[in-house]
C-alpha positions in Angstrom: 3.0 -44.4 41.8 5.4 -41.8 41.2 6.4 -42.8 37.8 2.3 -42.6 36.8 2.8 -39.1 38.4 5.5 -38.1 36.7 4.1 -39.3 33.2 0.6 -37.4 33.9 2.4 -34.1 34.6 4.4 -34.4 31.5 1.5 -35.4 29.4 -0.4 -32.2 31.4 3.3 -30.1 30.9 2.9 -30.9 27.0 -1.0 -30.2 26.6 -0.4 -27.1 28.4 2.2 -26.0 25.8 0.1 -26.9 22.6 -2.2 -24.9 24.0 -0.2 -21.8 24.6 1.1 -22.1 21.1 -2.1 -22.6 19.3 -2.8 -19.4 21.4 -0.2 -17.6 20.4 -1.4 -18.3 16.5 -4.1 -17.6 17.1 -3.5 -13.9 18.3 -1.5 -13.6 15.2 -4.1 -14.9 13.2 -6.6 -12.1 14.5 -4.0 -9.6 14.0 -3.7 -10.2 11.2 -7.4 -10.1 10.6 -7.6 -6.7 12.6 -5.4 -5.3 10.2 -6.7 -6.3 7.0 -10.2 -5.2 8.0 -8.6 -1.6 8.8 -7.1 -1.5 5.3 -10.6 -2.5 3.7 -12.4 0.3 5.5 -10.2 2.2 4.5 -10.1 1.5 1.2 -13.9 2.0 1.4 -13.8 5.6 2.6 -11.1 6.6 -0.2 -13.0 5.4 -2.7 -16.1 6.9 -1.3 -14.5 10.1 -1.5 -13.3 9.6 -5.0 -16.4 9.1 -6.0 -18.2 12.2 -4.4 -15.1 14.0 -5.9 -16.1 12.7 -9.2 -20.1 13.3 -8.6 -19.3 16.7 -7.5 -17.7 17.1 -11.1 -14.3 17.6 -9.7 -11.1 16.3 -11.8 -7.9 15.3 -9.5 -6.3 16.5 -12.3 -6.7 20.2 -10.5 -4.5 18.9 -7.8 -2.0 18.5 -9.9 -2.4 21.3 -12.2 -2.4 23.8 -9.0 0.1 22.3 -7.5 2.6 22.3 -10.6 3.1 18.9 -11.0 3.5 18.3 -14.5 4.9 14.8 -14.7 4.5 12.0 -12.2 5.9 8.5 -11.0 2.7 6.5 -9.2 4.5 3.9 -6.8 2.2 1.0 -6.8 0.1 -0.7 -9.7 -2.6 -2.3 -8.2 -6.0 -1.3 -8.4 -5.5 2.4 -7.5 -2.3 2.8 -9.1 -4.3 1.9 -12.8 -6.8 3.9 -11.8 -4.6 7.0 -10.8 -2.9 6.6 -14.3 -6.5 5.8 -16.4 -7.6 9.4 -14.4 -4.0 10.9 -15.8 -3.9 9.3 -19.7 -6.0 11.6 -21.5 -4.6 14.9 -19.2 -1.6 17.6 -19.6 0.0 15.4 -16.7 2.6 13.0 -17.8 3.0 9.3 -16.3 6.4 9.1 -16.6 6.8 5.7 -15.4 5.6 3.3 -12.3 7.4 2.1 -9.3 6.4 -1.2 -8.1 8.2 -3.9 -6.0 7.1 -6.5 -7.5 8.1 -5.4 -11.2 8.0 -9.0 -13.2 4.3 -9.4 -12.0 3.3 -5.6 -13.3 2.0 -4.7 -17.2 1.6 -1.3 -18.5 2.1 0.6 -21.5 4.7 3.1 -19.7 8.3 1.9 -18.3 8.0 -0.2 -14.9 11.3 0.5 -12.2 11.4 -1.4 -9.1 12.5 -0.7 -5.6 16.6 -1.4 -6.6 16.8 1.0 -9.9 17.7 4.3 -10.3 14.6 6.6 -11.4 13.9 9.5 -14.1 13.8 13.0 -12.3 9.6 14.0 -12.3 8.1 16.2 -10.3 6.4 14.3 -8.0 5.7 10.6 -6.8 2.5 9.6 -5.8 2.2 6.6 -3.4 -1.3 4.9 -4.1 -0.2 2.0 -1.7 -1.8 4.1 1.0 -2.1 2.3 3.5 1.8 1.4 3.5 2.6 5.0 2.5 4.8 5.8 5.9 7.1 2.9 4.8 7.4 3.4 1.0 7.9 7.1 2.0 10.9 6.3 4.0 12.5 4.2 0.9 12.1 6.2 -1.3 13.1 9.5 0.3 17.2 9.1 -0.2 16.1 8.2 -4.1 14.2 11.1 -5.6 14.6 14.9 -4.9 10.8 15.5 -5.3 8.0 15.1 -2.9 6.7 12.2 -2.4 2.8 12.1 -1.1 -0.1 9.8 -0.8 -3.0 9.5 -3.0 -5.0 10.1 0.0 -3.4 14.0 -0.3 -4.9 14.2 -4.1 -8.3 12.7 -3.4 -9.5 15.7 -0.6 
C-alpha cells in the first residue's frame, strides 16, 4: 500500500512539475507576444505621423537642414532605415554610410559598417531601430563624437 502511495505521489510530484514548466513558457511566450504587439503599435503611430508629415507637405529634410546636419550614418536598414535614406537620396544631406548588426544580410548602394568597425566622422547618427534606440544608443555612444538620436526625434 505504501509502495502504490509512494508511486501515485511521484507520478502527481512529476505532473505537477510539467505543469509549472509549460506555465512558465507559457508566460514567456505571452511576453513575448506583449512585446511584439507594443512594437507594432508603435510602428503604426510613427508611420501615421510620417504620413500626416508628408500630407501636411512637410520634408524631414528641414529637420536636418535646421539642425545642421549635413551628412548622416542611419543605424539600421530595415524598412525605415531604406526609407529614411530614399527620403535623404535626392537631398543636400549626405548618407554617408549605414550601421547595421547584421552587415552580411544588408545591400545598399552606400558602404555598410557593423557594430565591431571603426566609423567615418558625420554629423549625426540616426537610429531608425526605434524601438531598440535606448540600447543601440548606449553602443554606440563611446564610438562616435556626434549625437546620436531616434528617428522618432525627426518625424515630430
Amino acid at each position: 500500500m505504501k509502495k502504490v502511495n509512494f508511486l501515485k505521489a511521484v507520478s502527481w510530484g512529476g505532473s505537477i512539475a510539467a505543469l509549472l514548466f509549460r506555465e512558465k513558457r507559457i508566460k514567456r511566450e505571452l511576453q513575448k507576444v506583449s512585446e511584439n504587439e507594443k512594437k507594432i503599435i508603435q510602428y503604426y503611430h510613427f508611420l501615421n505621423r510620417w504620413l500626416v508629415l508628408k500630407q501636411k507637405g512637410n520634408s524631414i529634410i528641414d529637420f536636418f537642414l535646421e539642425n545642421n546636419y549635413r551628412s548622416v550614418a542611419i543605424y539600421g536598414y530595415a524598412e525605415f532605415g531604406q526609407r529614411l535614406h530614399d527620403e535623404l537620396r535626392e537631398s543636400e544631406i549626405e548618407v554617408k554610410y549605414i550601421i547595421d548588426k547584421n552587415v552580411d544580410r544588408v545591400w545598399s548602394d552606400i558602404d555598410i559598417y557593423g557594430l565591431d568597425e571603426k566609423f567615418p566622422s558625420v554629423d549625426v547618427v540616426v537610429v531608425t531601430a526605434f524601438f531598440y534606440y535606448e540600447e543601440i544608443e548606449d553602443e554606440l555612444l563611446d564610438r562616435v563624437k556626434c549625437p546620436i538620436i531616434s528617428i522618432e526625434d525627426v518625424i515630430i
